[in-house]
C-alpha positions as CSV (number, residue, x, y, z in Angstrom):
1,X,19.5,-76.5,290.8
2,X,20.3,-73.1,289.2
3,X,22.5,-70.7,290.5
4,X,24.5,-68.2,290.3
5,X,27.5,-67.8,292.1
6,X,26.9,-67.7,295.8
7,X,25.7,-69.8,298.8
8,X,24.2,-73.1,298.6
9,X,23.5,-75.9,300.9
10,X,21.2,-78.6,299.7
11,X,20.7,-80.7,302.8
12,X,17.5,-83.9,303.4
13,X,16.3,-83.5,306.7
14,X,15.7,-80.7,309.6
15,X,12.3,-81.1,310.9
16,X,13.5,-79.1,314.3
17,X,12.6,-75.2,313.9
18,X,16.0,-74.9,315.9
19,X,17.2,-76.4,313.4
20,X,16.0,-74.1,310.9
21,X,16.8,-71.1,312.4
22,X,20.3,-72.2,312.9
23,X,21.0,-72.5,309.6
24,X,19.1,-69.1,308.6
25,X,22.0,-67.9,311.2
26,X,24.6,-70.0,309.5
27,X,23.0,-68.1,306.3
28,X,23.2,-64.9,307.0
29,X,26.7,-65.3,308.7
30,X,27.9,-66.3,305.1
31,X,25.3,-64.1,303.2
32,X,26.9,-61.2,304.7
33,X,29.9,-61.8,303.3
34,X,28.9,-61.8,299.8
35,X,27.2,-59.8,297.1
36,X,25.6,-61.7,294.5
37,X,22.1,-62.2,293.4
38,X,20.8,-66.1,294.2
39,X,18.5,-67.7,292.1
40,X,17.1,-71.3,293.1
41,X,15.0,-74.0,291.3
42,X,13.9,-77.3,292.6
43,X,15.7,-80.2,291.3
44,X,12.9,-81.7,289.5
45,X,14.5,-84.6,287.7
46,X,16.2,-85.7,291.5
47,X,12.4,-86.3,292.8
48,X,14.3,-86.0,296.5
49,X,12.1,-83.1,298.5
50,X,15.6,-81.7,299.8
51,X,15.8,-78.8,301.8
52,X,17.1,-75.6,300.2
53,X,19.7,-73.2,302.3
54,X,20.3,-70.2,300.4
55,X,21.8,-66.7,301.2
56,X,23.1,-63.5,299.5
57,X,22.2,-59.6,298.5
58,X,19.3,-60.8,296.6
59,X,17.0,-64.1,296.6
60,X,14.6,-65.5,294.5
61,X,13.0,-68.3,293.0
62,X,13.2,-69.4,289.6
63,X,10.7,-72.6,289.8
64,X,8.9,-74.3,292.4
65,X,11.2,-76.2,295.2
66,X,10.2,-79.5,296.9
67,X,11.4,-79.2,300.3
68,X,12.2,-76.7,303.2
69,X,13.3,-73.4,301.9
70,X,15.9,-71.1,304.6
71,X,17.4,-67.5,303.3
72,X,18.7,-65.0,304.3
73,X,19.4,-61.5,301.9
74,X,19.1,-58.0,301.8
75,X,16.0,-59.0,299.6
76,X,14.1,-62.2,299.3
77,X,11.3,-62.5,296.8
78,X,9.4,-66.3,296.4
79,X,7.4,-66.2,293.5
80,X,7.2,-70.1,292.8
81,X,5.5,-73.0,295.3
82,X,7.7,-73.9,298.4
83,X,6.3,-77.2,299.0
84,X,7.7,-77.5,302.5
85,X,8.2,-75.2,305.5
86,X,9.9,-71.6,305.0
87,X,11.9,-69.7,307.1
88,X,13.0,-66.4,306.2
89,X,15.5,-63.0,307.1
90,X,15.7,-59.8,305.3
91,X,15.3,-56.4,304.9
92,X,12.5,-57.1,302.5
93,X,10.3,-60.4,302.3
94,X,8.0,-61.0,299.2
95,X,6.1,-64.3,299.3
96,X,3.4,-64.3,296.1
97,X,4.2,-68.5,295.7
98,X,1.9,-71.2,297.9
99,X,3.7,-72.2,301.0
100,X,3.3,-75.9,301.9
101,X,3.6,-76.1,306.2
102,X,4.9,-73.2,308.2
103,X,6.0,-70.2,307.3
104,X,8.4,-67.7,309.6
105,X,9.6,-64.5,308.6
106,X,12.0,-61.3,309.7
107,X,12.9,-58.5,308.7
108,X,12.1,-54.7,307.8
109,X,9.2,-55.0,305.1
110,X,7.3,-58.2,304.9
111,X,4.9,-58.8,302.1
112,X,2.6,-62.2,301.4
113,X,-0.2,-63.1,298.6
114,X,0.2,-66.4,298.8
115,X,-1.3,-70.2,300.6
116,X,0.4,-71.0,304.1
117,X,-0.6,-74.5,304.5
118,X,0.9,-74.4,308.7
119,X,1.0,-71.9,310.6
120,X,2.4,-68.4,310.2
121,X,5.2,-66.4,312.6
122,X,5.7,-62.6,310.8
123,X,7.4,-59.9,312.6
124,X,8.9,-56.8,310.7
125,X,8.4,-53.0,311.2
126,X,5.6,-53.3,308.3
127,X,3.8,-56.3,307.8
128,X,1.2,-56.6,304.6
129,X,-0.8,-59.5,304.1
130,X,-3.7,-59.2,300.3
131,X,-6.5,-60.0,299.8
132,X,-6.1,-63.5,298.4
133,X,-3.9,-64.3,301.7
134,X,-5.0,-67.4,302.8
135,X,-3.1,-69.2,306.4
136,X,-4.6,-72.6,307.4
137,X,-3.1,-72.7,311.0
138,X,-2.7,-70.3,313.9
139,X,-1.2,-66.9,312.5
140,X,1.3,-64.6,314.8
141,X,2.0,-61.2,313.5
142,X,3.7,-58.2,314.9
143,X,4.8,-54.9,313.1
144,X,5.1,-51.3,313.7
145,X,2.4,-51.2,310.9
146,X,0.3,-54.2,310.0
147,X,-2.5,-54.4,306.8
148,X,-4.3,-57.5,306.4
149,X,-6.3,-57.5,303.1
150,X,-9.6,-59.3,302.4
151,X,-11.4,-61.3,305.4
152,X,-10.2,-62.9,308.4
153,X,-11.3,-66.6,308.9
154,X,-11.5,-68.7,312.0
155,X,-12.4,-72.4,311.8
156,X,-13.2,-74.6,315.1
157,X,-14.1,-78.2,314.5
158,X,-16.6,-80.6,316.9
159,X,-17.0,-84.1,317.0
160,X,-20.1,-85.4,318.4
161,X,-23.0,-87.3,318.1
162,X,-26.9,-85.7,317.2
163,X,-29.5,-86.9,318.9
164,X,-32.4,-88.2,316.9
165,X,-36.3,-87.3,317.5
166,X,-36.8,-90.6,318.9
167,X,-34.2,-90.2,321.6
168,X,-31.3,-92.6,320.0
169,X,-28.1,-90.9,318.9
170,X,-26.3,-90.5,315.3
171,X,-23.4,-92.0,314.6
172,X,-20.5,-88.9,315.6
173,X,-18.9,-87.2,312.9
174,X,-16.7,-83.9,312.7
175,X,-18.6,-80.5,312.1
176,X,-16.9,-77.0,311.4
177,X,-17.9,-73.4,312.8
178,X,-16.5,-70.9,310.4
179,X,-15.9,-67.3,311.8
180,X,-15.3,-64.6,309.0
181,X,-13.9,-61.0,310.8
182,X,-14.8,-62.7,314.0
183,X,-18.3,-63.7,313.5
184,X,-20.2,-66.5,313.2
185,X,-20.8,-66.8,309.3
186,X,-21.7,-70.7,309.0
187,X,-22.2,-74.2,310.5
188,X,-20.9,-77.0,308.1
189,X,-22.0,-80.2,308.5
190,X,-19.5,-82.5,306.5
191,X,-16.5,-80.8,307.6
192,X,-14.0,-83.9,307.0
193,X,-11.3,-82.5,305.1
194,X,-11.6,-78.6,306.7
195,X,-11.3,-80.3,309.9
196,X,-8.7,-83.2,308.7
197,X,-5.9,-83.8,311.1
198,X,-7.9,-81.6,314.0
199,X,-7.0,-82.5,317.6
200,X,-9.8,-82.8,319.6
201,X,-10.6,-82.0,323.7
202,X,-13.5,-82.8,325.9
203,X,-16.0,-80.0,325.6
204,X,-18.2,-80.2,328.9
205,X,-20.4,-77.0,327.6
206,X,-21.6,-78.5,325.1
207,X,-22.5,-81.7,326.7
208,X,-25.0,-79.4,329.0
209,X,-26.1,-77.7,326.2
210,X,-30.3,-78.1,325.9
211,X,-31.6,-80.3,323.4
C-alpha cells in the first residue's frame, strides 16, 4: 500500500451497504480533520481482495485495488480498476478506472468514463457520464444538471421454449431484447453470458402471445 501521510483502514469484509456508508461517515469524520493528499495502491504481492477506507483533501489511485474502495475528500479522482464495489463523497468525483459491482457516489461535481459492473446510485448538483460509460445494472441518477454521453442501453432477458413447425417444443434457453435510447434495436438469440446471473418471473403475456 502506498501512502502518504493520512487515513487508512484496510479492513476484509463489509458486504452490508450500511456498512459502507458508515465507514464513508467514519471517513469523512476523520478526513475532515486533515489536509493531506492520499494516494492508494492495491497490495498486489498480499493477493487478499481487502477493502480500502481512505479519506483526506485529495484522493486518488496510484494502481488498481482488489477489493471495496470507500473515500471521502474534497476531491477524489479513480484512475486505476476498483475491482470490488465503490462508495464515494466529495465535492468532486472523477471515476475514468473500471468499477467491478456497485458503484455510489455524492457530492458537488460527479464525473465517470469508466465500466460499472453493478449497479449505479449518483447524485450531485452536476452529474456527467461519456461516451464510453458503460453500467451493467439498474442506474439511479439525480443532479441539478445531468449529461449522459453516447447511447443509453436497456437489456431484458427471456427464457422459454420455441415451438417447432411440427408442433413439438425446443429445448428453453435464455434470449436478450436490447433497447438502445429506448428502442428496440435487436433480438439475440444466444444471450447466455448478457443474460448470466438474470432472475427470472412468470411472464403470462407472452404465454398468450399468437404463434
Amino acid at each position: 500500500m502506498t501512502l502518504t501521510p493520512a487515513f487508512h483502514m484496510n479492513i476484509k469484509s463489509s458486504n452490508s451497504p450500511w456498512q459502507r456508508l458508515a465507514h464513508t461517515g467514519l471517513a469523512a469524520f476523520v478526513g475532515a480533520m486533515m489536509s493531506w493528499p492520499v494516494a492508494a495502491a492495491d497490495e498486489s504481492a498480499s493477493g487478499a481482495a481487502a477493502n480500502v477506507y481512505l479519506a483526506g483533501a485529495e484522493v486518488h489511485t496510484e494502481g488498481p485495488i482488489a477489493g471495496d474502495l470507500v473515500a471521502a475528500a474534497g476531491r477524489i479522482r479513480v484512475a486505476h480498476a476498483v475491482g470490488g464495489a465503490s462508495v464515494f463523497a466529495a465535492g468532486s468525483i472523477e471515476v475514468y478506472g473500471n468499477i467491478g459491482d456497485d458503484l455510489r457516489a455524492a457530492g458537488g461535481v460527479i464525473g465517470g468514463a469508466g465500466h460499472v459492473g453493478g449497479e449505479a446510485l449518483l447524485a450531485g448538483g452536476s452529474v456527467a457520464l461519456g461516451p464510453y460509460s458503460e453500467i451493467d445494472g439498474r442506474a439511479w441518477i439525480a443532479g441539478n444538471d445531468i449529461v449522459v454521453g453516447g447511447r443509453l442501453r436497456y437489456v431484458s432477458c427471456l427464457r422459454f421454449a420455441a415451438r417447432d413447425s411440427d408442433g413439438g417444443y425446443r429445448e428453453g434457453r435464455a434470449r436478450a431484447v436490447l433497447y438502445v435510447d429506448g428502442r428496440l434495436d435487436r433480438l439475440v438469440e444466444n444471450a447466455g453470458e448478457i443474460c448470466a446471473g438474470a432472475t427470472y418471473a412468470p411472464f403470462p403475456e407472452l404465454e398468450k402471445l399468437p404463434r
